[in-house]
VOGU-75025 format. One record per atom (N, C-alpha, C): residue number from 0; atom name; x, y, z. Coordinates in steps of 0.05 Angstrom, whole numbers, plus 5000, padded with zeros to 4 digits. Example, Ala and Ser with C-alpha at 12.3 -4.5 7.8 and 13.67 -1.06 7.14 Angstrom:
BEGIN
     k    a      x      y      z
     0    N   5264   4886   5156
     0   CA   5246   4910   5156
     0    C   5264   4934   5156
     1    N   5257   4955   5142
     1   CA   5273   4979   5143
     1    C   5258   5001   5157
***
This chain:
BEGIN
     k    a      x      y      z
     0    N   2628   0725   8057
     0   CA   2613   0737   8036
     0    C   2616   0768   8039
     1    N   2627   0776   8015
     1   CA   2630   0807   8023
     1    C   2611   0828   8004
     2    N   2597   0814   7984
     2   CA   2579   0825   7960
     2    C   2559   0830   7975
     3    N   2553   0866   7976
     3   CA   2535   0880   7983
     3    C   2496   0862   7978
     4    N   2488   0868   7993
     4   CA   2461   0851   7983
     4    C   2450   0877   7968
     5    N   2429   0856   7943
     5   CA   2410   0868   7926
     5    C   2389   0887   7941
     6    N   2378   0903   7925
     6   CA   2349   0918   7935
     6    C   2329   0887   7938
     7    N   2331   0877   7922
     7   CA   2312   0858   7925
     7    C   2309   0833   7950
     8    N   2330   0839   7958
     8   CA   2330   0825   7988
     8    C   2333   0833   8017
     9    N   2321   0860   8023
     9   CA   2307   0865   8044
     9    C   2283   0881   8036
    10    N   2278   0897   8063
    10   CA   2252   0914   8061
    10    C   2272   0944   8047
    11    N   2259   0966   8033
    11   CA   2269   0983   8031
    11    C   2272   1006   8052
    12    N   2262   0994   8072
    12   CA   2262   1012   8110
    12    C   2292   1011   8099
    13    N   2305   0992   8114
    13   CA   2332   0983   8112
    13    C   2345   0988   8096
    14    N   2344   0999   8072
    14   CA   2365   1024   8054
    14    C   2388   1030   8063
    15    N   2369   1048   8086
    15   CA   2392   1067   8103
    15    C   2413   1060   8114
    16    N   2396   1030   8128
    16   CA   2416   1023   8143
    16    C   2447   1010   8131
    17    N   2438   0993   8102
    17   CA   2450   0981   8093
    17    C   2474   0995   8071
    18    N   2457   1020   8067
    18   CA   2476   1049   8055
    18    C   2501   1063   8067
    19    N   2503   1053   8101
    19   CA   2525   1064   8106
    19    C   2541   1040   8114
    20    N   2542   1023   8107
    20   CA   2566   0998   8118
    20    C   2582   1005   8098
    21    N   2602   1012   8095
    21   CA   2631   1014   8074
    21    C   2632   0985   8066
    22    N   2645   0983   8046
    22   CA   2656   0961   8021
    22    C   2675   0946   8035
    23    N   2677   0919   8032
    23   CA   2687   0896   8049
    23    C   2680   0885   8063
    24    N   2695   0860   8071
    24   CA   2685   0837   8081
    24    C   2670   0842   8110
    25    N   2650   0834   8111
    25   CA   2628   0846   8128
    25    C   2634   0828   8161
    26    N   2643   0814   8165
    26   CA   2651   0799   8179
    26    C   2677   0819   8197
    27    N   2696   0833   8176
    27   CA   2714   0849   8192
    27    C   2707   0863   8196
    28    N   2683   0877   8181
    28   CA   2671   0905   8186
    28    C   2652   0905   8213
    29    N   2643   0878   8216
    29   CA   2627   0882   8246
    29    C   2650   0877   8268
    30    N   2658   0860   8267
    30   CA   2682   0856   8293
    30    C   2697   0889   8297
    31    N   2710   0908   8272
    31   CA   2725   0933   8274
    31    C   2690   0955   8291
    32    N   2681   0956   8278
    32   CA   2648   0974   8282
    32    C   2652   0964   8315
    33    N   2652   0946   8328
    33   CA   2649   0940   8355
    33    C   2665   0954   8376
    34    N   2694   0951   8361
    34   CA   2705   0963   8364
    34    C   2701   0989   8381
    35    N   2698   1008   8357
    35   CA   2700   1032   8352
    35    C   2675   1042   8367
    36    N   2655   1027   8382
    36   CA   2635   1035   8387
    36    C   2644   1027   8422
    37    N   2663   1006   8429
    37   CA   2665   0998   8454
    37    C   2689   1027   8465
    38    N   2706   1036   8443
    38   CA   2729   1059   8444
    38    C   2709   1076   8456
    39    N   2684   1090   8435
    39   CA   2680   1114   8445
    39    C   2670   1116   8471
    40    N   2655   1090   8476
    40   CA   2641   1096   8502
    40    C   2649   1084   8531
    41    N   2677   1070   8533
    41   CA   2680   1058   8549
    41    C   2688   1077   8575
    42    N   2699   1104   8569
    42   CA   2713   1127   8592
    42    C   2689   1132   8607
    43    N   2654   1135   8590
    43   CA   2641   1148   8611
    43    C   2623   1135   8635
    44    N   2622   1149   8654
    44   CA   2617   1143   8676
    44    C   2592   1136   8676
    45    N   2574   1125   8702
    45   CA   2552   1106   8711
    45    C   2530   1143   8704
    46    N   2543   1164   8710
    46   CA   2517   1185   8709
    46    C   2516   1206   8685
    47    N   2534   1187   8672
    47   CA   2536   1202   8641
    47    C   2514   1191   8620
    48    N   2514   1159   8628
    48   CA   2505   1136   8619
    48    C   2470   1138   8628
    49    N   2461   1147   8644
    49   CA   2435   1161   8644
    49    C   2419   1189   8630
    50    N   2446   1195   8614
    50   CA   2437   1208   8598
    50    C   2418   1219   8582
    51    N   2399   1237   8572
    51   CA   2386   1229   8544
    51    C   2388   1262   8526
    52    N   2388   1265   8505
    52   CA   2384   1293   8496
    52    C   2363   1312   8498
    53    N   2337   1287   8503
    53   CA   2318   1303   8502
    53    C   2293   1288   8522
    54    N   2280   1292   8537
    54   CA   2254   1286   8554
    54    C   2253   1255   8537
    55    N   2241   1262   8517
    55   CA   2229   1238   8508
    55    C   2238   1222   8493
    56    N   2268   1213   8496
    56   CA   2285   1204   8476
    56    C   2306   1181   8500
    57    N   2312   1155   8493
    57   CA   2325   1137   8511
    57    C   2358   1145   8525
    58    N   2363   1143   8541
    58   CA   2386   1146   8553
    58    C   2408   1138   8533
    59    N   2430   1138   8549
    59   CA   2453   1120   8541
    59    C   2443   1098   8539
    60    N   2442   1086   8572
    60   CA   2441   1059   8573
    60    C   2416   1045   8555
    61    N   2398   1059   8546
    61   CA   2375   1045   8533
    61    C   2379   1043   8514
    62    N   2400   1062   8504
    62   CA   2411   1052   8475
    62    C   2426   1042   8469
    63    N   2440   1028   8486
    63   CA   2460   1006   8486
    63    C   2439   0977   8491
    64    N   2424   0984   8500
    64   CA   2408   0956   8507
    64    C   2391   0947   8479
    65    N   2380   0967   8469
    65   CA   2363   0975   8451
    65    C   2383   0956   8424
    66    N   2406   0975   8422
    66   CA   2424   0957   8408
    66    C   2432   0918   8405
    67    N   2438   0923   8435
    67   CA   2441   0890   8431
    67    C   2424   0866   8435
    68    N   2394   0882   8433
    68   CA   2367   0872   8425
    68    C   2360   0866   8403
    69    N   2364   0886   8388
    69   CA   2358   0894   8365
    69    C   2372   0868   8341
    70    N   2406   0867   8353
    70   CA   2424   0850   8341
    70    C   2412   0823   8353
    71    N   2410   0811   8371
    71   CA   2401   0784   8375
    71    C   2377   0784   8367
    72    N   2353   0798   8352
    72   CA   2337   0790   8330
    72    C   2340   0784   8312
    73    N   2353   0808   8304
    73   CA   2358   0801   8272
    73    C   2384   0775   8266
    74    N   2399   0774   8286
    74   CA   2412   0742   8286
    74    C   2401   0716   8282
    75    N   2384   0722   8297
    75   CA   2356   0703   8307
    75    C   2346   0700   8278
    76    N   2334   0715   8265
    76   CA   2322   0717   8237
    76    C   2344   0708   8215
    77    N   2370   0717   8217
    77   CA   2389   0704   8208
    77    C   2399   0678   8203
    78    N   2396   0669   8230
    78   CA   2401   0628   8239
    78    C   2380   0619   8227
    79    N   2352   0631   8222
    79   CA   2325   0619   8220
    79    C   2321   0616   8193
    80    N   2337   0634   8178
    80   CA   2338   0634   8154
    80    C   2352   0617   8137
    81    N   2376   0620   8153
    81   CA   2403   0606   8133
    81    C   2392   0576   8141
    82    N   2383   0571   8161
    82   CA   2381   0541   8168
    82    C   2350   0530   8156
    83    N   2340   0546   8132
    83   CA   2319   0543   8125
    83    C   2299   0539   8124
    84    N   2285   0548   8150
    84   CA   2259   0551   8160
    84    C   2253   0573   8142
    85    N   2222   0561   8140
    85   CA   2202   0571   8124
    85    C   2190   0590   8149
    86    N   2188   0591   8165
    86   CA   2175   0605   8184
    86    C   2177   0634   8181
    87    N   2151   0644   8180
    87   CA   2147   0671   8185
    87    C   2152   0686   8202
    88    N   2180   0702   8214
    88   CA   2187   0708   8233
    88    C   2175   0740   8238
    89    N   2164   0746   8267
    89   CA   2155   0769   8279
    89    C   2164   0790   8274
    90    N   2153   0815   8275
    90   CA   2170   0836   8285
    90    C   2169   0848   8308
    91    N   2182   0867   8315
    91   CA   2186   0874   8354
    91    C   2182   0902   8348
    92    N   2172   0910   8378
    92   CA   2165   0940   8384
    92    C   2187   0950   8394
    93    N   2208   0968   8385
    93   CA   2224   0979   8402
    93    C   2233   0982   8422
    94    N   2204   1010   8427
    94   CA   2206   1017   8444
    94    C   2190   1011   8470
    95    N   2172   0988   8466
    95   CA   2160   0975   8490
    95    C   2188   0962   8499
    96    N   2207   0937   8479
    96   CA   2223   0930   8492
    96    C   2247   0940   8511
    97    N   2252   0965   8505
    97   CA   2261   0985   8520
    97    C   2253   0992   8546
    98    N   2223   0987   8543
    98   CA   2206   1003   8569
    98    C   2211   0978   8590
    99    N   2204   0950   8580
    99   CA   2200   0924   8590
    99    C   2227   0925   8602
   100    N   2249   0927   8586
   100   CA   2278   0918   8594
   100    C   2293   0931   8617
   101    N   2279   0949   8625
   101   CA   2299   0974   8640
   101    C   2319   0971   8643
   102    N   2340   0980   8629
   102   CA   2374   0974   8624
   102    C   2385   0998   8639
   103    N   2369   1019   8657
   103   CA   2377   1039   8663
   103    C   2379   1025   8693
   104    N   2373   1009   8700
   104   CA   2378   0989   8724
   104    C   2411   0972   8722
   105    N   2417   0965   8695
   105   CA   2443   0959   8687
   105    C   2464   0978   8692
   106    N   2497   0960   8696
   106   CA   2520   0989   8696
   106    C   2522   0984   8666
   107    N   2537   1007   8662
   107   CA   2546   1023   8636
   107    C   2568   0997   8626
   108    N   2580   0988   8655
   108   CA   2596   0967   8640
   108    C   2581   0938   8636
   109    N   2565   0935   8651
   109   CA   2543   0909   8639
   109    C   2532   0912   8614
   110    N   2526   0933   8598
   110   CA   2513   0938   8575
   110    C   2533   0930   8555
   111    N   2554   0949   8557
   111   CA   2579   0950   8540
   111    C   2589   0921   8540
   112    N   2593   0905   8562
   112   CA   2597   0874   8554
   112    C   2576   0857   8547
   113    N   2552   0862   8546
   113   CA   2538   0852   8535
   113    C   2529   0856   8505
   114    N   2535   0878   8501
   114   CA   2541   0890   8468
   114    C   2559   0871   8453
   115    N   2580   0874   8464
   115   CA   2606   0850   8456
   115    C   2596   0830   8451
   116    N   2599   0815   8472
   116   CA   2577   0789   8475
   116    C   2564   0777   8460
   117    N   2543   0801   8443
   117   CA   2521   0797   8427
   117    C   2533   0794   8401
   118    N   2550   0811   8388
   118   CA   2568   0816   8367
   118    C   2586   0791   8364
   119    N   2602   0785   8382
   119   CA   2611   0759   8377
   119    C   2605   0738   8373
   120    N   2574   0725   8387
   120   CA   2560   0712   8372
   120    C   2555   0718   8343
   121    N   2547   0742   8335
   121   CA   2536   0740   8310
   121    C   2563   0738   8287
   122    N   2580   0745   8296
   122   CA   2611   0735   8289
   122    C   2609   0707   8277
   123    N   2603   0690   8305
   123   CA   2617   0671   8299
   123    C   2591   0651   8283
   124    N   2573   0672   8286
   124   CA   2544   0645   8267
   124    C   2551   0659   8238
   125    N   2564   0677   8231
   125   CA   2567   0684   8202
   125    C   2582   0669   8198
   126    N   2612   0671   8207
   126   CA   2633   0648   8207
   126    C   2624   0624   8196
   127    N   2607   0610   8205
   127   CA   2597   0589   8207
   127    C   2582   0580   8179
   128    N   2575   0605   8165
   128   CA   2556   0599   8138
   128    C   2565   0589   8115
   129    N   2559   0573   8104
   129   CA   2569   0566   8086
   129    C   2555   0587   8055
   130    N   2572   0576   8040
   130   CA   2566   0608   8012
   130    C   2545   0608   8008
   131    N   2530   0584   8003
   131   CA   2497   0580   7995
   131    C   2482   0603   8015
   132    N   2480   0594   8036
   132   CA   2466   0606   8055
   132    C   2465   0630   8065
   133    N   2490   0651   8052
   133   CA   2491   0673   8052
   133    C   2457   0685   8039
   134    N   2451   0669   8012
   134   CA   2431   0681   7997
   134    C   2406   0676   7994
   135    N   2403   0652   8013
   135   CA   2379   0644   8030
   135    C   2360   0675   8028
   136    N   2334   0676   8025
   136   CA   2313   0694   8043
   136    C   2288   0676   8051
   137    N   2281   0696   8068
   137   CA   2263   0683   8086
   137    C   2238   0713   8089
   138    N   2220   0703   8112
   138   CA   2194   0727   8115
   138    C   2205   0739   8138
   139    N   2212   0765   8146
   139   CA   2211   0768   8174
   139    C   2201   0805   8175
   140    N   2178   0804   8189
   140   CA   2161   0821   8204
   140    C   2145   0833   8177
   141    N   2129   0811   8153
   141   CA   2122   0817   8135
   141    C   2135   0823   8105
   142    N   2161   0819   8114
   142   CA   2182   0820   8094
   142    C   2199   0811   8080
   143    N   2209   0806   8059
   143   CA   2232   0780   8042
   143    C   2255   0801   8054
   144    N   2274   0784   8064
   144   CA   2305   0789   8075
   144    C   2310   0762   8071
   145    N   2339   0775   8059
   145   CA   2367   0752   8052
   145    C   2380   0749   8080
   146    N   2389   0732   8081
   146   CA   2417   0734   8105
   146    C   2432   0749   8103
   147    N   2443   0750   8082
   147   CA   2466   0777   8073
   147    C   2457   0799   8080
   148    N   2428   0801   8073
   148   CA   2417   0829   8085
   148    C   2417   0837   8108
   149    N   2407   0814   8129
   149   CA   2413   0818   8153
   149    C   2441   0819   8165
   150    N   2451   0815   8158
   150   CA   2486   0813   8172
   150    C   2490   0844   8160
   151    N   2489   0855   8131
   151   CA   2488   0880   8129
   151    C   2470   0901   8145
   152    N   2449   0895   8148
   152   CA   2426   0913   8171
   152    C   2438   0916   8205
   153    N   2447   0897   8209
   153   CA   2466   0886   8242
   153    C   2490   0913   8235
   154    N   2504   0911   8218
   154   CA   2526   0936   8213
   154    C   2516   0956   8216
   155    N   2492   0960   8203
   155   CA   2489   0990   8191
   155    C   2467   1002   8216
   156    N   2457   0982   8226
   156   CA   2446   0991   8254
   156    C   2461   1010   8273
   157    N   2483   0987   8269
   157   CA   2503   0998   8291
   157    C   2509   1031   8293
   158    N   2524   1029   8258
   158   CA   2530   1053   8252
   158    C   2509   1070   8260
   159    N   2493   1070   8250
   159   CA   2472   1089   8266
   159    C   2464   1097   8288
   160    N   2468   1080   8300
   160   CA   2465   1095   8330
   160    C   2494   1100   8335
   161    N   2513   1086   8335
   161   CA   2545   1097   8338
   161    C   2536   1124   8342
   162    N   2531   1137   8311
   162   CA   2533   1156   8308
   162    C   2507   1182   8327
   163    N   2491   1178   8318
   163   CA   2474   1187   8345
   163    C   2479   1191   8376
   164    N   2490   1169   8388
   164   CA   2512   1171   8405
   164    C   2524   1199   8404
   165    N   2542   1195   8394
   165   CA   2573   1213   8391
   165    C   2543   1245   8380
   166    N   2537   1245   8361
   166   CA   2528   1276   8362
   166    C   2511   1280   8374
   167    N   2485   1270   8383
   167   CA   2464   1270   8402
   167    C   2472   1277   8432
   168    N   2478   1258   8434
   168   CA   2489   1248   8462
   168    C   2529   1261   8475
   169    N   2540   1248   8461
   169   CA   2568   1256   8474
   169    C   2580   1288   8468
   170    N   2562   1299   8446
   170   CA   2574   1326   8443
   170    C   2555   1347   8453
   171    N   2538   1333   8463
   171   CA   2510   1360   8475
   171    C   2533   1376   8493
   172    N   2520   1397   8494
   172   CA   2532   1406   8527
   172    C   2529   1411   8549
   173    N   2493   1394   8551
   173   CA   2488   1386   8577
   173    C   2506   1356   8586
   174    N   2510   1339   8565
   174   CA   2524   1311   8577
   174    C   2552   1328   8587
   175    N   2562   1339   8567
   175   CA   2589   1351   8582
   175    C   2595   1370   8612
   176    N   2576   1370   8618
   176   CA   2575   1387   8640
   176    C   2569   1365   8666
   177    N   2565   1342   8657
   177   CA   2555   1314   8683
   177    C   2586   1307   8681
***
């Protein structure tokens, strides 16, 4: 399924997110996005990866964790959906799960393969959908979301922190100086 989802099938939080996935098949666009996100960060080291820009803002590693949390929810809400549960699915606190998770106890390369990991599942449960079920919606954290939406929100997440990453984080010039 490569047809962008409607306004009418997520929350409008998710705009943003769903505003920067580029045009096409969404399926290649998450497997390439993984990519491009395993490229930029695979060179840096275990004390680069403790990183943060600012006092009160997550490291590297918490934002890699943060990420492939984030994606095995909204997957989760995805399978729950397409497979037609009526169930009203939760929403999650961030940044408690962040606090709970301490991924700053993880290496830089345990995160990064577990990113993968996560992504390829959600790979292969899209794979798996049949056309109907692309347009499935369901409730999740008070909200109507399509499937489509969520497989679009999983991209556009990404992108967003990708990007945060790379200007936040990899171009400061305190990271460059570790």
């Amino acid at each position: 399924m490569t047809k962008r989802p409607n306004s009418d099938e997520y929350n409008p939080s998710f705009s943003t997110y769903i505003s920067l996935v580029p045009e096409g098949d969404i399926e290649t666009i998450l497997q390439e996005q993984i990519e491009e996100t395993l490229h930029l960060l695979n060179g840096i080291s275990e004390q680069q990866a403790y990183f943060n820009y600012a006092p009160e803002k997550w490291s590297i590693k918490e934002v890699l964790g943060h990420m492939a949390d984030a994606e095995r929810i909204m997957a989760y809400r995805l399978l729950t959906i397409a497979r037609g549960d009526s169930v009203s699915l939760p929403g999650f606190e961030e940044n408690e799960y962040v606090q709970s998770a301490n991924f700053n106890r993880q290496s830089i390369k345990e995160l990064l393969e577990n990113l993968h990991s996560v992504r390829q599942s959600t790979i292969h449960l899209l794979k798996g959908l049949e056309e109907e079920a692309w347009l499935q919606k369901g409730n999740a954290n008070h909200s109507v979301v399509s499937v489509r939406a969520l497989a679009y929100i999983i991209a556009g997440h990404e992108i967003h922190h990708r990007r945060i990453l790379k200007e936040r984080y990899l171009e400061a010039e305190a990271f460059q100086t570790l």
